[in-house]
N, CA, C and O atoms as a Tinker XYZ file with bonds, in Angstrom:
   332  protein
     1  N      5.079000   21.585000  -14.384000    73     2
     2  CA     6.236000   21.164000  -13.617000    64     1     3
     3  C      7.489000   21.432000  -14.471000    63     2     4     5
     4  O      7.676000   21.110000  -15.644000    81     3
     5  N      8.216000   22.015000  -13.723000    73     3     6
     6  CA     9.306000   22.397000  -14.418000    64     5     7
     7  C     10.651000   20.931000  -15.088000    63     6     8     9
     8  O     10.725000   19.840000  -14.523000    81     7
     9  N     11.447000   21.278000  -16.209000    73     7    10
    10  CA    12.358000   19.620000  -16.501000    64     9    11
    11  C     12.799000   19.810000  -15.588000    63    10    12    13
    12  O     12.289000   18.812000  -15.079000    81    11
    13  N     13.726000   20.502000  -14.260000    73    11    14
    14  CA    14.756000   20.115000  -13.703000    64    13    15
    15  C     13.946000   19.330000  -12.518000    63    14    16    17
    16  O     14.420000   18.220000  -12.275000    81    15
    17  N     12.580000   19.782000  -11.580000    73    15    18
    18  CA    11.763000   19.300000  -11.095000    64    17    19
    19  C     11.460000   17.724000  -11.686000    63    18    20    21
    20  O     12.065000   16.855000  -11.058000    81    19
    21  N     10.822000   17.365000  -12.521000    73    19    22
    22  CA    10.534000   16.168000  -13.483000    64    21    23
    23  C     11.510000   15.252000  -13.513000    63    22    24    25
    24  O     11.266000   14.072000  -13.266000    81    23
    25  N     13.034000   15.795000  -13.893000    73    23    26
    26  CA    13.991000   14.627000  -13.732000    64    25    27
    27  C     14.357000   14.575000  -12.373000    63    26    28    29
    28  O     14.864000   13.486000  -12.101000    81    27
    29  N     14.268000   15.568000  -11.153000    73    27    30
    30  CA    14.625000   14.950000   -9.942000    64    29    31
    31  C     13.882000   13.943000   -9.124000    63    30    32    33
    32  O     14.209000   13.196000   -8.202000    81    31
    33  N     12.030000   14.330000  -10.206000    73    31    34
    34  CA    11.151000   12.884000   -9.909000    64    33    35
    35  C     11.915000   11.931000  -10.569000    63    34    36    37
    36  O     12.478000   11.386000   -9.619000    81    35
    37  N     12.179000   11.552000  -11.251000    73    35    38
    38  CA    12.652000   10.807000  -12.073000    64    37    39
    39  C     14.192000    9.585000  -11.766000    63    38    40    41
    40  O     14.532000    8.434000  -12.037000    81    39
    41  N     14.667000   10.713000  -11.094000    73    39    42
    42  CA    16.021000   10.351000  -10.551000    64    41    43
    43  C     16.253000    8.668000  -10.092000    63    42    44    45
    44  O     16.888000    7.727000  -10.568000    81    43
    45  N     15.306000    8.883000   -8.820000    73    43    46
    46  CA    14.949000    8.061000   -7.663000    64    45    47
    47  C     14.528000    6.173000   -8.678000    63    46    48    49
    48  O     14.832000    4.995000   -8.491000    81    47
    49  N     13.928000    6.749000   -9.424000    73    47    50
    50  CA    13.067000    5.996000  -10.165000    64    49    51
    51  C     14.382000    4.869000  -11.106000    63    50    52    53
    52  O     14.587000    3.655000  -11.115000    81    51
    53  N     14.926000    5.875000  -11.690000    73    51    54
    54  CA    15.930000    5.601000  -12.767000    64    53    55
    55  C     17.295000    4.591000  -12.139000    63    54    56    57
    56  O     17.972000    3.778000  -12.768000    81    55
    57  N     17.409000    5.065000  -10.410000    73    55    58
    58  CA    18.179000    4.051000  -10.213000    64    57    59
    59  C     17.617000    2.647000   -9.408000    63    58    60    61
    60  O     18.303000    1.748000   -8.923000    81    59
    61  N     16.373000    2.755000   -9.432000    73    59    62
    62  CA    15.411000    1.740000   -8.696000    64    61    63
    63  C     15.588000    0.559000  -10.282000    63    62    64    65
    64  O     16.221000   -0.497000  -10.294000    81    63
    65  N     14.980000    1.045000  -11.214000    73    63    66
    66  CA    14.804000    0.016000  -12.432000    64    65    67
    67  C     16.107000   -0.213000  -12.741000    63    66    68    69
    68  O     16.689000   -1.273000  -12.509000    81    67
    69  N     16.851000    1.275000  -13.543000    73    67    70
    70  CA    17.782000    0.382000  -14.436000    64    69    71
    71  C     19.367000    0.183000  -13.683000    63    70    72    73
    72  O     20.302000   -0.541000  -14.023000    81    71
    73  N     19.239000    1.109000  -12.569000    73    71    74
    74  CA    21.010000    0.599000  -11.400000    64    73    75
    75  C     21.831000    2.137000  -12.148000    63    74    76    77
    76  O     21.792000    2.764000  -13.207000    81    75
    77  N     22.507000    2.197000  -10.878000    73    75    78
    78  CA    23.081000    3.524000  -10.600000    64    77    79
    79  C     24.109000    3.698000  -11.721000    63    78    80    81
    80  O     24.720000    4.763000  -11.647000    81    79
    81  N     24.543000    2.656000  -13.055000    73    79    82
    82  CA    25.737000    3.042000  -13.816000    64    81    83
    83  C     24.777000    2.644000  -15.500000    63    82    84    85
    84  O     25.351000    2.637000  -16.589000    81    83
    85  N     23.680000    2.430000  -15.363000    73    83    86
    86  CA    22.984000    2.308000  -16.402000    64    85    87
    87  C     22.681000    3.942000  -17.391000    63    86    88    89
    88  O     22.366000    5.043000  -16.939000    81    87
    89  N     22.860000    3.640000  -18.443000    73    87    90
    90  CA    23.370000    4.641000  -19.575000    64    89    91
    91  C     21.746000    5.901000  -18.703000    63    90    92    93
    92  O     21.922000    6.980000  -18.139000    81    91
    93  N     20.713000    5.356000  -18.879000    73    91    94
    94  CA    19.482000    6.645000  -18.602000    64    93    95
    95  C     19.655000    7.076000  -17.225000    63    94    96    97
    96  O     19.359000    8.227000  -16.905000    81    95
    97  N     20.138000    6.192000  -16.340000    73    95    98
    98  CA    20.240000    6.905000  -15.036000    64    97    99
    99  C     21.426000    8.144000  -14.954000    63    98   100   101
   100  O     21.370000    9.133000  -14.223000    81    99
   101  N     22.307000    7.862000  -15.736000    73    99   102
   102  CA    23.175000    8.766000  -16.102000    64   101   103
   103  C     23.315000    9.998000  -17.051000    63   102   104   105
   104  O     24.068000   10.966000  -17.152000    81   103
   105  N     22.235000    9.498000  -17.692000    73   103   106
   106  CA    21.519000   10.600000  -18.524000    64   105   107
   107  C     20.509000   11.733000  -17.484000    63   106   108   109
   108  O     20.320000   12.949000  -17.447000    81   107
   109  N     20.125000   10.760000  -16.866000    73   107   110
   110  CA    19.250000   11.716000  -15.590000    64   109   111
   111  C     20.157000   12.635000  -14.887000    63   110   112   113
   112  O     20.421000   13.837000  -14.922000    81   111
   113  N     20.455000   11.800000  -14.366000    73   111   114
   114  CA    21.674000   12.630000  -13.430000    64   113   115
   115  C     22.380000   14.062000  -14.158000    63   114   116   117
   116  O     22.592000   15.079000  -13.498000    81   115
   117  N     22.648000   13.958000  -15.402000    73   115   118
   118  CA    23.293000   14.960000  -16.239000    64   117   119
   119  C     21.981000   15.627000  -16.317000    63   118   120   121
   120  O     22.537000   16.708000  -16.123000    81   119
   121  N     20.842000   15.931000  -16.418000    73   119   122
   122  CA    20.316000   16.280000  -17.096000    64   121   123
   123  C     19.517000   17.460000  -15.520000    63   122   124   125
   124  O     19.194000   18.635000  -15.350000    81   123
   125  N     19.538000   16.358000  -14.847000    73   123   126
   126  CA    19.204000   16.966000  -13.117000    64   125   127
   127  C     20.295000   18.395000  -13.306000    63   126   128   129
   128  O     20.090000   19.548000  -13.687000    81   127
   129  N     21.349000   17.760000  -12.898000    73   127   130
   130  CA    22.686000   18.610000  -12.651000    64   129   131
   131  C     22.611000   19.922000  -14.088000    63   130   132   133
   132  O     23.267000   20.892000  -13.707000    81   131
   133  N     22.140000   20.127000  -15.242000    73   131   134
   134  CA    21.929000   20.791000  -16.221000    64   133   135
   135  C     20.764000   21.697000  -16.083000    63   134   136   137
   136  O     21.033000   22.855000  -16.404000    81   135
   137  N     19.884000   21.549000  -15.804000    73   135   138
   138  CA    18.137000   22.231000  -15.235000    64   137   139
   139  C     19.009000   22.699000  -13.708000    63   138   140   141
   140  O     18.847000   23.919000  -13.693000    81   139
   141  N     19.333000   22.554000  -13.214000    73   139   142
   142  CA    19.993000   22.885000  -11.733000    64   141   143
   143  C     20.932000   24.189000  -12.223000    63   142   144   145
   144  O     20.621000   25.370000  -12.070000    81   143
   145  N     21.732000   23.858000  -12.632000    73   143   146
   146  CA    22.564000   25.110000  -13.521000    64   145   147
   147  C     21.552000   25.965000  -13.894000    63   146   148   149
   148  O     21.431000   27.010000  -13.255000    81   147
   149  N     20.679000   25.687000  -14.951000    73   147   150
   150  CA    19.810000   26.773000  -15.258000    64   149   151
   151  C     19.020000   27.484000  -14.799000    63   150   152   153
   152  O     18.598000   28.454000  -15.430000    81   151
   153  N     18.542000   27.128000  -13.356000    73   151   154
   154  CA    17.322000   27.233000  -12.914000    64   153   155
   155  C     18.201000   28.360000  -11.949000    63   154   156   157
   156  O     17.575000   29.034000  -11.130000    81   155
   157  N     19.859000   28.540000  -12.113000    73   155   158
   158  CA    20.440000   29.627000  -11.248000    64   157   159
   159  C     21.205000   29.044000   -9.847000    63   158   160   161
   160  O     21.655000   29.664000   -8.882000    81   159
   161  N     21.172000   27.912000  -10.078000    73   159   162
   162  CA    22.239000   27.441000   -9.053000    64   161   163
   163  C     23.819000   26.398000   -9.452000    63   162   164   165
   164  O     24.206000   25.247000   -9.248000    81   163
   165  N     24.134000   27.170000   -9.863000    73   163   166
   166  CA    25.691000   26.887000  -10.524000    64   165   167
   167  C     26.577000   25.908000   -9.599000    63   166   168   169
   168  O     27.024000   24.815000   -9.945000    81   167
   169  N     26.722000   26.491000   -8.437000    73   167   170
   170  CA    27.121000   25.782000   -7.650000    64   169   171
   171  C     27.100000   24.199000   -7.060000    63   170   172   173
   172  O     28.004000   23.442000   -6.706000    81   171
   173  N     25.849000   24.085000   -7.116000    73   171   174
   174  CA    24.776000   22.474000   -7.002000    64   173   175
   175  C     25.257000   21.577000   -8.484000    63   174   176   177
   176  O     25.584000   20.406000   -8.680000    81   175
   177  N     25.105000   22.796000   -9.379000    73   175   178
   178  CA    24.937000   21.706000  -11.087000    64   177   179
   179  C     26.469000   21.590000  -10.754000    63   178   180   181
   180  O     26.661000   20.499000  -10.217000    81   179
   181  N     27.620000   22.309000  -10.875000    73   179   182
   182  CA    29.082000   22.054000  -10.618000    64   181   183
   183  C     29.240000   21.156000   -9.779000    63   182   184   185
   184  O     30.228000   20.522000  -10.148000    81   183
   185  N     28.799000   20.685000   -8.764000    73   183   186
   186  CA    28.743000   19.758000   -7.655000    64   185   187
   187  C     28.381000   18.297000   -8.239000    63   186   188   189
   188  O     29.253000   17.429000   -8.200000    81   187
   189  N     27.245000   18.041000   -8.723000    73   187   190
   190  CA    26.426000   17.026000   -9.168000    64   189   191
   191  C     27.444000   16.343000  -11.120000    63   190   192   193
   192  O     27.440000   15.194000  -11.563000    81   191
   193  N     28.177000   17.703000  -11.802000    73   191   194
   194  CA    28.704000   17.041000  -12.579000    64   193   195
   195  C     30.018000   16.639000  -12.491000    63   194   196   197
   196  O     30.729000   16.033000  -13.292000    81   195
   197  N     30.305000   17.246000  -10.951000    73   195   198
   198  CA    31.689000   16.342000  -10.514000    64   197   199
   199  C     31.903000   15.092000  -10.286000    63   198   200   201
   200  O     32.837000   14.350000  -10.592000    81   199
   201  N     30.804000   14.910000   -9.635000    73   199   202
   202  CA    30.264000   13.624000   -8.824000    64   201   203
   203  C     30.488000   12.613000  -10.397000    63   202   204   205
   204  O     31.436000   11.842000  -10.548000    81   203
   205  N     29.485000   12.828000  -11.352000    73   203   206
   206  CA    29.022000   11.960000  -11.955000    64   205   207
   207  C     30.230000   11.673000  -13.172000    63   206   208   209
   208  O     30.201000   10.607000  -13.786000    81   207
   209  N     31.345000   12.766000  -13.481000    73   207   210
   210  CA    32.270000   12.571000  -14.451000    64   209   211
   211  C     32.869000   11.361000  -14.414000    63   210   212   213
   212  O     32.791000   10.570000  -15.355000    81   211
   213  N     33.524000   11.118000  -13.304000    73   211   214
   214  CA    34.561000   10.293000  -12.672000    64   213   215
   215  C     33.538000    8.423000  -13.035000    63   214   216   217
   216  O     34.083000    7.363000  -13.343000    81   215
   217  N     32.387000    8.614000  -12.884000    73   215   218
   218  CA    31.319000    7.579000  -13.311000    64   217   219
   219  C     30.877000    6.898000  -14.855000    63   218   220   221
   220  O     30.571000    5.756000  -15.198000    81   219
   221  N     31.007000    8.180000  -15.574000    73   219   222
   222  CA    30.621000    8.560000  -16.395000    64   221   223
   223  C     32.114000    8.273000  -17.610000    63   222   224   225
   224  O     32.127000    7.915000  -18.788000    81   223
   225  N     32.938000    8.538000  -16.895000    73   223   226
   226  CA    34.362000    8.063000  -17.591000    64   225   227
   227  C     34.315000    6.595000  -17.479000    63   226   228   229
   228  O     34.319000    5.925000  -18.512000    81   227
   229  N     34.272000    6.054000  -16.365000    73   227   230
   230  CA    34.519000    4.374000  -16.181000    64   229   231
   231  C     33.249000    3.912000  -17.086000    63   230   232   233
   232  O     33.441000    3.217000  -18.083000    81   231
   233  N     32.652000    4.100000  -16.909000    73   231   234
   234  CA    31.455000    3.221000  -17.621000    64   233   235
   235  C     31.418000    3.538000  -19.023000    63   234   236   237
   236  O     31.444000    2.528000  -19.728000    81   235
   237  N     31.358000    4.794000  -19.740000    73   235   238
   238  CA    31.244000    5.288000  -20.908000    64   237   239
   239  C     32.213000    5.174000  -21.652000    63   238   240   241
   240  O     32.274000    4.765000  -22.811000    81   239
   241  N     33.248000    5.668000  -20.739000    73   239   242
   242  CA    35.044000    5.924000  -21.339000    64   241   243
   243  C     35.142000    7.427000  -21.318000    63   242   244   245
   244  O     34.226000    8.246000  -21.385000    81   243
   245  N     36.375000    7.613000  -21.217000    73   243   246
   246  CA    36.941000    9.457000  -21.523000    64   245   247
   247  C     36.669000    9.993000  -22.523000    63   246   248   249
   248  O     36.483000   11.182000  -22.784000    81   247
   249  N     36.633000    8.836000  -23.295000    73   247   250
   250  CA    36.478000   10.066000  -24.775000    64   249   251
   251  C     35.169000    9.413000  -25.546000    63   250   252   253
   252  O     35.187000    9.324000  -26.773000    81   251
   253  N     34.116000    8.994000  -24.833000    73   251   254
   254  CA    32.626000    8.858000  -25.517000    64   253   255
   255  C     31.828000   10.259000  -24.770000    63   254   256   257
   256  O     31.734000   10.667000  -23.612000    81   255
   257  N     31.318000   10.734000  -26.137000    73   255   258
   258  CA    30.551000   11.818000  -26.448000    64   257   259
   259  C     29.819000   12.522000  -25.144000    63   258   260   261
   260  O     29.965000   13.671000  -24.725000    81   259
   261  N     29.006000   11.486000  -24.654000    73   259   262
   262  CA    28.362000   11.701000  -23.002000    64   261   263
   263  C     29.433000   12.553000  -21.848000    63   262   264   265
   264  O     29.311000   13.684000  -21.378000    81   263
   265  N     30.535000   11.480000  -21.616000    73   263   266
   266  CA    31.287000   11.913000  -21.371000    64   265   267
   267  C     31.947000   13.519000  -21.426000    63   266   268   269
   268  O     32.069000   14.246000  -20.440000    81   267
   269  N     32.356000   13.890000  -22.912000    73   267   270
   270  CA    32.589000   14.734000  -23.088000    64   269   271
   271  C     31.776000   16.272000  -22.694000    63   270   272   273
   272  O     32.204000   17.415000  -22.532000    81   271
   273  N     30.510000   15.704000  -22.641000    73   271   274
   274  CA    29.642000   16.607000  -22.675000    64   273   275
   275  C     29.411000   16.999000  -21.289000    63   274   276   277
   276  O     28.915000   18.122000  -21.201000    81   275
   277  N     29.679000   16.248000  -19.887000    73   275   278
   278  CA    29.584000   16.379000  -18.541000    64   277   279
   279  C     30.673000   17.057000  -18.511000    63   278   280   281
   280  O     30.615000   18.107000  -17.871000    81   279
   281  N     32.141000   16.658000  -19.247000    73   279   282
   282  CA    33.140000   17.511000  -19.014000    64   281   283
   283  C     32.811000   18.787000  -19.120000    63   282   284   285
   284  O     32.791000   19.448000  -18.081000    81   283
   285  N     32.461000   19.460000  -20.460000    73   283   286
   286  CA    32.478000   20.842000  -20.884000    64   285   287
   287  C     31.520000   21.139000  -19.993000    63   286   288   289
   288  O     31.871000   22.273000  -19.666000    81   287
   289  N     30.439000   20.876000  -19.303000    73   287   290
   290  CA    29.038000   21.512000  -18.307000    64   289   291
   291  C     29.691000   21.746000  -17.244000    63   290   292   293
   292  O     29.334000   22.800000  -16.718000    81   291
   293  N     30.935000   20.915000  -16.419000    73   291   294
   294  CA    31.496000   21.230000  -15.390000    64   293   295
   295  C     32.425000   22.190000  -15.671000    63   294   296   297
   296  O     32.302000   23.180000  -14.949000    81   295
   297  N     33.437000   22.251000  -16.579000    73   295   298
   298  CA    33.854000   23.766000  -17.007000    64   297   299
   299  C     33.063000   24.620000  -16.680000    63   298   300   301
   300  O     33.359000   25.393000  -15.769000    81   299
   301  N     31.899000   24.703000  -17.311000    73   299   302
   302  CA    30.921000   25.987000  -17.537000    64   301   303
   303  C     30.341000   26.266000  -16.814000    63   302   304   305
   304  O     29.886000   27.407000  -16.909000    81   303
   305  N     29.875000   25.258000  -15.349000    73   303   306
   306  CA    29.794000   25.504000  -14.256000    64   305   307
   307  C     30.776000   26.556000  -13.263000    63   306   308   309
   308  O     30.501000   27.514000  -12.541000    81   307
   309  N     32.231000   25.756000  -13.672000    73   307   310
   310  CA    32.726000   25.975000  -12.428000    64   309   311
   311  C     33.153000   27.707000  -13.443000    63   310   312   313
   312  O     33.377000   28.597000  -12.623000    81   311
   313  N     33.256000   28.137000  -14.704000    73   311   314
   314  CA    33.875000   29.294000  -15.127000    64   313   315
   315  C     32.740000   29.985000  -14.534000    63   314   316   317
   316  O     33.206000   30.953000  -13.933000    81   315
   317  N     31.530000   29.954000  -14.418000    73   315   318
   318  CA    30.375000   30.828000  -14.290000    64   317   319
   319  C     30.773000   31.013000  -12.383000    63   318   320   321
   320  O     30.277000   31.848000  -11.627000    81   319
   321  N     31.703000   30.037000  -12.066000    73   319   322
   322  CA    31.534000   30.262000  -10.598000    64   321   323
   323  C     33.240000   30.969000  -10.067000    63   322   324   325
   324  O     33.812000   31.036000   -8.979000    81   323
   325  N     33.588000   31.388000  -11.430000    73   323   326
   326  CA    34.679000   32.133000  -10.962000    64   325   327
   327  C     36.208000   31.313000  -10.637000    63   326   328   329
   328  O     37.319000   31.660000  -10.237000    81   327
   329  N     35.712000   30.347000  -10.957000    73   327   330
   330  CA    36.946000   29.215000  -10.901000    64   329   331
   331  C     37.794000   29.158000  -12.431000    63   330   332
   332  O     38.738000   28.382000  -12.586000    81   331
């Protein structure tokens, strides 16, 4: 089974136990949206790390590391998509 497959099992799961702003569900989510990018759909992973920045700022903060790191993936999303 492929990771991006594995964490979209996973997903469902992650906001059942630990709640939709809990540090691993958000790790999922990034990590979904990252295997999605790779797997050749740029568009979807750009989509999914939009969603989650704006989340990912309030809870984490702007300038914790996580954070930072959804930022630069949505760059690299959206440059790969011509934006």
């Amino acid at each position: 089974m492929a990771l991006r497959d594995q964490s979209v099992e996973l997903l469902p799961e992650s906001f059942r136990v630990c709640g939709s702003e809990d540090r691993f569900t958000l790790d999922v989510r990034f990590q979904v949206a990252k295997w999605t990018g790779e797997a050749g759909d740029a568009a979807t992973a750009r989509e999914q790390l939009a969603a989650l920045l704006p989340i990912s700022e309030r809870v984490l903060g702007v300038d914790h590391p996580d954070t930072l790191v959804v930022r630069r993936d949505l760059a690299r999303w959206t440059e790969m998509l011509g934006g």
